[in-house]
C-alpha positions as CSV (number, residue, x, y, z in Angstrom):
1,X,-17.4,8.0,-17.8
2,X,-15.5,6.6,-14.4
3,X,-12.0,6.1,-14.7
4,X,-9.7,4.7,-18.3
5,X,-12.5,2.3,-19.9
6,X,-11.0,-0.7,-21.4
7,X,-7.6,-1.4,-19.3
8,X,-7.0,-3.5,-16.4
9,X,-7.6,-0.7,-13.8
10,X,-11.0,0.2,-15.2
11,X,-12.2,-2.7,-13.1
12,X,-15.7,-4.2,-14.1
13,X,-18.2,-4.3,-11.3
14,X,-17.8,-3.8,-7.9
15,X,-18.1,-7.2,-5.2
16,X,-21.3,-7.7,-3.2
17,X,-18.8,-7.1,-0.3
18,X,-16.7,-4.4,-2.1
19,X,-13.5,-6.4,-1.6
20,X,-12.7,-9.7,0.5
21,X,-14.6,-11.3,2.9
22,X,-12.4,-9.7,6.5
23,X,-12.6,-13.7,8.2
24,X,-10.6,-14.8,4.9
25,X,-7.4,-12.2,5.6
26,X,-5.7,-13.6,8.8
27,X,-5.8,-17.3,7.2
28,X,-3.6,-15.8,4.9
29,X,-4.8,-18.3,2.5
30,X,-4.1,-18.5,-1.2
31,X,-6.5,-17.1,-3.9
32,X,-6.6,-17.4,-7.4
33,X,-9.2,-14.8,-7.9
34,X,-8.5,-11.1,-8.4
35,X,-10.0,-8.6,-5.7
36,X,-13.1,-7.7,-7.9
37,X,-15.2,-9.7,-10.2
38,X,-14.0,-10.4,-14.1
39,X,-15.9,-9.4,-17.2
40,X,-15.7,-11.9,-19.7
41,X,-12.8,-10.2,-21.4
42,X,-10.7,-10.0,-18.1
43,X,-12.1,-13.3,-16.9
44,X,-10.6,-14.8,-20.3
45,X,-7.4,-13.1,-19.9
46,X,-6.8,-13.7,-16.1
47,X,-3.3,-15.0,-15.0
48,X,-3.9,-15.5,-11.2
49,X,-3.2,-19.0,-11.1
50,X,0.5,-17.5,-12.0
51,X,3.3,-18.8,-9.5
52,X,4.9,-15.2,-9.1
53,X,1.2,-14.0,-7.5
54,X,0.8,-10.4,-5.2
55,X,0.2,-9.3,-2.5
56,X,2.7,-11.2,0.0
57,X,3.3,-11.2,3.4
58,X,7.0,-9.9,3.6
59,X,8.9,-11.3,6.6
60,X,11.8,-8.6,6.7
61,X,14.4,-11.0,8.2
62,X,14.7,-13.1,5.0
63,X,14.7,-9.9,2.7
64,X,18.2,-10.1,1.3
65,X,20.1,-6.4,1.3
66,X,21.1,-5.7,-2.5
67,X,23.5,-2.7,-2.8
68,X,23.0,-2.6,-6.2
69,X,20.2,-0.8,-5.8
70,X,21.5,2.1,-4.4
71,X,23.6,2.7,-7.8
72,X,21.1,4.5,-9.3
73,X,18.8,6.1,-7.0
74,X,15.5,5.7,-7.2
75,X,13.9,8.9,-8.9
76,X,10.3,9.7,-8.6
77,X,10.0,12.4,-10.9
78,X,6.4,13.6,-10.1
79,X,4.5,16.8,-11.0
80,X,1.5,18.6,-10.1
81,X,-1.8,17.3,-12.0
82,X,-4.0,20.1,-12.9
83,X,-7.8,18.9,-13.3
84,X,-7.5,15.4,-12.1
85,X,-10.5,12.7,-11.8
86,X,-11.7,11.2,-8.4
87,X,-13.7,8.5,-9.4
88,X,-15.6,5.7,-6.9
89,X,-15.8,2.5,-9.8
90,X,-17.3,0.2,-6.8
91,X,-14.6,-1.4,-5.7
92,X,-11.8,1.4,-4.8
93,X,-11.3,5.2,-5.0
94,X,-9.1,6.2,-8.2
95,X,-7.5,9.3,-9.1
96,X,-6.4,9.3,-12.1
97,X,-3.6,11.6,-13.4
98,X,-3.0,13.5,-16.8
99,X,0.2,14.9,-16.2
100,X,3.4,12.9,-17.0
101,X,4.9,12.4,-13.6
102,X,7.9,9.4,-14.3
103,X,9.5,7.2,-11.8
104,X,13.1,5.8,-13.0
105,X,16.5,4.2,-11.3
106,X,16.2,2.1,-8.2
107,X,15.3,-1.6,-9.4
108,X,14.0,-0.5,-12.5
109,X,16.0,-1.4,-15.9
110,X,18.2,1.3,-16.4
111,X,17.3,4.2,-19.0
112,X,13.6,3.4,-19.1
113,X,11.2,6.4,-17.5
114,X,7.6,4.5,-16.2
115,X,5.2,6.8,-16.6
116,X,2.3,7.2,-13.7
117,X,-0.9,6.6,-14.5
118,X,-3.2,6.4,-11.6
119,X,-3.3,6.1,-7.5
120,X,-5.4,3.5,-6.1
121,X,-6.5,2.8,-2.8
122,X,-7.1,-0.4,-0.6
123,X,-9.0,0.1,3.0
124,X,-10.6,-2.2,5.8
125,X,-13.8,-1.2,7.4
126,X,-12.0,-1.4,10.8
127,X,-8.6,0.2,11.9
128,X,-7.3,-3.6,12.1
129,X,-6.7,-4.3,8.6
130,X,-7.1,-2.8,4.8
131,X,-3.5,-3.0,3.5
132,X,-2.9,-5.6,0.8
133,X,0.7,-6.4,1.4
134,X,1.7,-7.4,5.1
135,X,4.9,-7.1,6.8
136,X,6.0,-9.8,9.4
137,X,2.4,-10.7,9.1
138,X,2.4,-13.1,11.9
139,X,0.9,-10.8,15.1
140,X,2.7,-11.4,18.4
141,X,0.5,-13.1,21.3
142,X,-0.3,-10.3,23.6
143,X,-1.3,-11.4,27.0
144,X,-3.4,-9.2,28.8
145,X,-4.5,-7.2,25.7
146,X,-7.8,-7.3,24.0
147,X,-6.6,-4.9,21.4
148,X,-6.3,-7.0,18.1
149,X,-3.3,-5.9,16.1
150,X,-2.6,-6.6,12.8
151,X,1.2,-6.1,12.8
152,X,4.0,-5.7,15.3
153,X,7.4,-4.6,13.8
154,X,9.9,-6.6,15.9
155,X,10.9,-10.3,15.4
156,X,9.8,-13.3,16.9
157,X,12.8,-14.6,18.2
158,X,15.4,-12.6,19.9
159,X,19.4,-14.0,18.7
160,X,19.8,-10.9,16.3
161,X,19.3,-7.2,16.5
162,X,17.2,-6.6,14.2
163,X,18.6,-3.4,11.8
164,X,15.3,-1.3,11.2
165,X,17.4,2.1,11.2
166,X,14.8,5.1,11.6
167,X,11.6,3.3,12.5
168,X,8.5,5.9,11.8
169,X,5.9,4.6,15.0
170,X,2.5,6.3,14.6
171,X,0.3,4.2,16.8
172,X,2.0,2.9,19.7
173,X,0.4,0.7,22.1
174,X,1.9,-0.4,25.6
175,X,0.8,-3.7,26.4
176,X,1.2,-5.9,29.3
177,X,3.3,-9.1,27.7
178,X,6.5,-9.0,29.2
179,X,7.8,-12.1,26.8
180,X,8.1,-9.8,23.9
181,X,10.5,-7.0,23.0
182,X,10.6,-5.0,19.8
183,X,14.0,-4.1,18.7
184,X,15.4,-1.5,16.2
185,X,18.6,0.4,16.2
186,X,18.0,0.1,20.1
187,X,16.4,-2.6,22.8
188,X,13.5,-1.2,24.1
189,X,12.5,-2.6,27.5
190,X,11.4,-5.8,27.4
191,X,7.3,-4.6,28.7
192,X,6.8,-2.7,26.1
193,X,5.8,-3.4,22.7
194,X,5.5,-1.5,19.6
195,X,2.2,-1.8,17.2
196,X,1.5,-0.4,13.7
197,X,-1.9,-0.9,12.3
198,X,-1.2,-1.1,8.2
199,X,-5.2,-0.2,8.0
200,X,-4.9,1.4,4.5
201,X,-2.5,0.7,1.7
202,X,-2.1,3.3,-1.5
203,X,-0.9,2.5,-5.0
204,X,0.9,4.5,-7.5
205,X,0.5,2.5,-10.5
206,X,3.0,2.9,-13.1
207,X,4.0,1.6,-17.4
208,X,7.4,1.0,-19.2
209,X,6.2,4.0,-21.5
210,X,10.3,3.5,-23.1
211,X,9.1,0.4,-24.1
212,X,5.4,0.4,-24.7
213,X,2.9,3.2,-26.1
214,X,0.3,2.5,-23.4
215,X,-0.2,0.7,-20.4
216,X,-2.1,-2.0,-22.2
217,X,0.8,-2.9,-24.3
218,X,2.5,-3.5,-21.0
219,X,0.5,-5.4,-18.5
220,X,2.0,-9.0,-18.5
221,X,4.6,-7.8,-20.0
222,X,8.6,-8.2,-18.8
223,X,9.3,-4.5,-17.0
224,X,6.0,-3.2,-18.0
225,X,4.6,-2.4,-14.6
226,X,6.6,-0.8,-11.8
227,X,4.2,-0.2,-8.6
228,X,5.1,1.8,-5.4
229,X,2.9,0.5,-2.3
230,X,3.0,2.6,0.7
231,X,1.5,1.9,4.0
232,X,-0.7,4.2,6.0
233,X,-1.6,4.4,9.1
234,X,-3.5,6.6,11.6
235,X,-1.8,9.8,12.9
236,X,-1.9,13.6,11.8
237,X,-4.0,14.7,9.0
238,X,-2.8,14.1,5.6
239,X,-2.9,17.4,3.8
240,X,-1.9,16.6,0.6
241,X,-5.3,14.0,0.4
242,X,-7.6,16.5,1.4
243,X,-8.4,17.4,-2.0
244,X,-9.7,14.0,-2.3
245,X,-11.2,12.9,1.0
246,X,-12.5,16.5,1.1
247,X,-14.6,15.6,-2.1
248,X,-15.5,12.0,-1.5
249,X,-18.9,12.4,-0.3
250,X,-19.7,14.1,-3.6
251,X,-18.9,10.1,-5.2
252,X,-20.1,8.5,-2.8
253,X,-22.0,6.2,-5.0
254,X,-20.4,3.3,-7.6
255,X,-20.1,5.6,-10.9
256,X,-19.9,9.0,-9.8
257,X,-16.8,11.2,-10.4
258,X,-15.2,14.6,-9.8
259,X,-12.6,16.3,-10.9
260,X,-10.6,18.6,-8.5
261,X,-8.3,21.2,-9.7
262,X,-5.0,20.1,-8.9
263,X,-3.3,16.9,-7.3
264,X,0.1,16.8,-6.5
265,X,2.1,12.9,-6.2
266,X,5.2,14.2,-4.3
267,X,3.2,14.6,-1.1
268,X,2.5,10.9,-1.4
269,X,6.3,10.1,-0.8
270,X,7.4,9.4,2.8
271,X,10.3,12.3,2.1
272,X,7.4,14.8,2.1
273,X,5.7,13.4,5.2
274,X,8.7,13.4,7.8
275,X,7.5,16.0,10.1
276,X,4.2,13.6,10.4
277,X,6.8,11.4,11.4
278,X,8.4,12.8,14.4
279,X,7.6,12.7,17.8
280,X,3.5,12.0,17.4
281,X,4.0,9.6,20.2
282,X,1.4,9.3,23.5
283,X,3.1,11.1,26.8
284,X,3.6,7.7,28.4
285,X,5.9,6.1,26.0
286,X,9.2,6.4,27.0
287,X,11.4,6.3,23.8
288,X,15.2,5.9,23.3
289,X,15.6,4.4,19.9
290,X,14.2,6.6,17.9
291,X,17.2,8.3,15.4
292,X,17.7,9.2,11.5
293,X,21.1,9.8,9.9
294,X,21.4,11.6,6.7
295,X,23.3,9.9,4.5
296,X,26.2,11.8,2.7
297,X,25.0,11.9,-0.5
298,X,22.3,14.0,0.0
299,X,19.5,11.4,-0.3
300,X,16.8,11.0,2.3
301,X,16.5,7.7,4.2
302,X,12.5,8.2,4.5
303,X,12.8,7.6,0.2
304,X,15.7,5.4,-0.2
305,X,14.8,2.7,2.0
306,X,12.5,0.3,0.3
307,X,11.5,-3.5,-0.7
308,X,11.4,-4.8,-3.6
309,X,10.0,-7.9,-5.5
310,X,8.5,-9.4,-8.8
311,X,4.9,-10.3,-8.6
312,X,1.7,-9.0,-10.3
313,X,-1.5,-6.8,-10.6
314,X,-3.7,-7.3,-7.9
315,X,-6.7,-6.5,-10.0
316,X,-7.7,-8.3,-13.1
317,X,-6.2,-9.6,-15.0
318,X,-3.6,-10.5,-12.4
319,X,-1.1,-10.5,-15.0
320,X,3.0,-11.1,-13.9
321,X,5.5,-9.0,-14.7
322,X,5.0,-6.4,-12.1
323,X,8.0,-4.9,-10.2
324,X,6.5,-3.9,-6.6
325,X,8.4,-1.3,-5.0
326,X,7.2,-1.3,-0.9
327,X,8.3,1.8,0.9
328,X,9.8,1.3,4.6
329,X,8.0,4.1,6.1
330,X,4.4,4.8,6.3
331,X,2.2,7.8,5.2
332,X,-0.5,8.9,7.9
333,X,-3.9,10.3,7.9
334,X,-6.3,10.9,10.3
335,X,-9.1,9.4,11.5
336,X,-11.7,11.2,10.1
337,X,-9.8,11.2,6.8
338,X,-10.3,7.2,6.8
339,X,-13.8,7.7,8.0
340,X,-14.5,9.5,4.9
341,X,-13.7,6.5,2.7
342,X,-15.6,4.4,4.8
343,X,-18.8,6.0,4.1
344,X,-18.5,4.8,0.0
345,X,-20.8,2.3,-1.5
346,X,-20.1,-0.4,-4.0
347,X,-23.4,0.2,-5.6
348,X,-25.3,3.2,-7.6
349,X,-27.4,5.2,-5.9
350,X,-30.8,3.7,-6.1
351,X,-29.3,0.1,-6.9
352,X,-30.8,-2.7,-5.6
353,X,-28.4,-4.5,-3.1
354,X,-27.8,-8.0,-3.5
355,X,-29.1,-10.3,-0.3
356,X,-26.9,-10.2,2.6
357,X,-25.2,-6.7,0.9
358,X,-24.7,-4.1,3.0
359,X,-23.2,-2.3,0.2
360,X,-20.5,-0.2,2.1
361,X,-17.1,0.0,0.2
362,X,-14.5,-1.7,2.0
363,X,-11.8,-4.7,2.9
364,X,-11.0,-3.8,-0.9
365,X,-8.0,-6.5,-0.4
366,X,-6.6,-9.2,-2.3
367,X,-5.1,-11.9,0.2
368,X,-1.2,-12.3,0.3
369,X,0.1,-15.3,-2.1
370,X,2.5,-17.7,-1.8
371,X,5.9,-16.3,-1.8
372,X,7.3,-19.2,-3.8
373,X,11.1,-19.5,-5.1
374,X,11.1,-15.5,-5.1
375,X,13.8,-13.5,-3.5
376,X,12.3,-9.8,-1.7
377,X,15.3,-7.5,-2.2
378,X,16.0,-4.4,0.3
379,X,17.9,-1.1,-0.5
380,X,19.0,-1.2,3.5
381,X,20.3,-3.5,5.9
């Protein structure tokens, strides 16, 4: 058996494509399908014509800074999952966890614990894309480059500084467009340019297990789903996913499962990842802004700074009622770690592919919705 039968992450069947077509992502264009085909259960139950619809594009100028949600730190209260299942259901990779690792505090109701259930995985086929959420989506022109970039963190007008604090820069490329500058806590010079590619996005999917006994009960539910998103991005080698990407080639295949001995969430938090943080520059980039100050109370800037926002699964059935919590900094991994996930099929071994099918796993990606009347919250300024 591949992952929990009979909830919404179960999924049903994998897409010809294994996700979204890649031309359909830069339109940005609204979809009220979920990233995988329905069953007729989860086709009946589907909410993704819903107004409050994820993933989003989040432009970080008009997130509004809430204090309130430093009261109560956030608290992801994680611990090491002994005997965990890797399982490839077509459409993504899933581990999925048996101990009871909670998250609480931050934007979450206070007193409730949200207990994790699984990590999911979204990925493009090429280094340019593969997150579901976008930040600043809207790529600066770049004259002179034939690199295509997904993001640029800067701003597309220059009247404001813009206050990114500690900015974690894994893939840095100096281009040749002397119109643009990204800014942080410093100006850089005007000719050079800063680039992330968000090629990978992971998912720690959590329930309202105060309020509910499972997370059935609480999908579509008011405070029934809390999920962090983080980005990722090529750099160093993530040691704390070897034990999966070290084991995908064994699922390679739509069905097949296997379960490692141990699995530990914390190394998925940017607070464990710092040292892939610093310095893993190229010699040429000359840097100046790069700086982290430790708060007072004790609480690290790499896990206290996030977004936050209400919108929904991005699976079947697309229900509402999700609390998204979007980490500032991004996880790496290397290269060949991505690689690894790249080399998964939608199919099962043996399957006859569909016309036009190349059956490779990837551009698992719902497009960003329409941000509508909602208000994107951020614990910094």
């Amino acid at each position: 058996m591949v992952g929990k039968e009979d909830t919404p992450f179960s999924g049903s069947s994998g897409s010809a494509e294994g996700g979204w077509e890649p031309e359909s992502r830069p339109e940005r264009r609204r979809s009220t399908v979920c990233a995988v085909p329905l069953s007729p259960r989860a086709a009946a139950e589907q909410d993704a014509n819903g107004e409050y619809q994820s993933p989003i594009n989040l432009n970080s100028r008009e997130a509004r800074y809430d204090p309130s949600l430093l009261d109560v730190r956030l608290s992801p209260n994680y611990v090491v999952c002994r005997d965990c299942e890797v399982a490839n259901d077509g459409h993504t990779i899933q581990v999925i966890l048996k101990s009871k690792s909670v998250l609480s505090g931050g934007p979450l109701p206070q007193g409730h614990e949200f207990e994790l259930y699984e990590v999911r995985f979204h990925w493009g086929r090429e280094n340019q894309r593969g997150s579901e959420h976008t930040v600043n989506f809207k790529a600066f022109p770049m004259e002179g480059s034939s690199e295509a970039v997904t993001l640029c963190l800067g701003l597309t007008g220059y009247e404001d500084k813009a206050q990114m604090g500690f900015v974690k820069i894994i893939a840095i490329q100096k281009v040749k467009a002397s119109e643009y500058a990204v800014f942080t806590d410093k100006y850089l010079s005007s000719n050079e340019v800063t680039c992330l590619l968000l090629l990978t996005q992971l998912h720690l999917i959590h329930w309202n297990s105060t309020l509910f006994g499972s997370i059935d009960e609480a999908v579509g539910k008011p405070h029934g789903i809390a999920i962090i998103a983080l980005f990722v991005q090529i750099g160093k080698e993530h040691v704390g996913l070897k034990t999966v990407t070290e084991i995908l080639q064994d699922i390679q295949y739509k069905g097949k499962s296997k379960t490692i001995p141990c699995f530990n969430p914390n190394t998925l938090l940017p607070v464990c990842n710092f040292e892939n943080y610093r310095w893993n520059l190229p010699n040429y980039f000359s840097l100046t802004c790069l700086s982290v100050t430790r708060p007072r109370d004790g609480t690290d800037p790499l896990l206290r700074d996030y977004w936050v926002y209400e919108g929904s699964l991005t699976i079947p059935p697309c229900s509402e009622g999700v609390t998204w919590i979007l980490f500032r900094y991004p996880l790496t991994i290397s290269q060949l770690q991505i690689e690894e996930f790249r080399r998964l099929r939608t199919h099962a071994k043996g399957a006859e592919l569909v016309e036009g099918c190349d059956g490779i796993l990837g551009d698992n990606f719902r497009p960003t919705q329409p941000l509508s009347d909602r208000v994107i919250r951020a614990a910094f300024q």
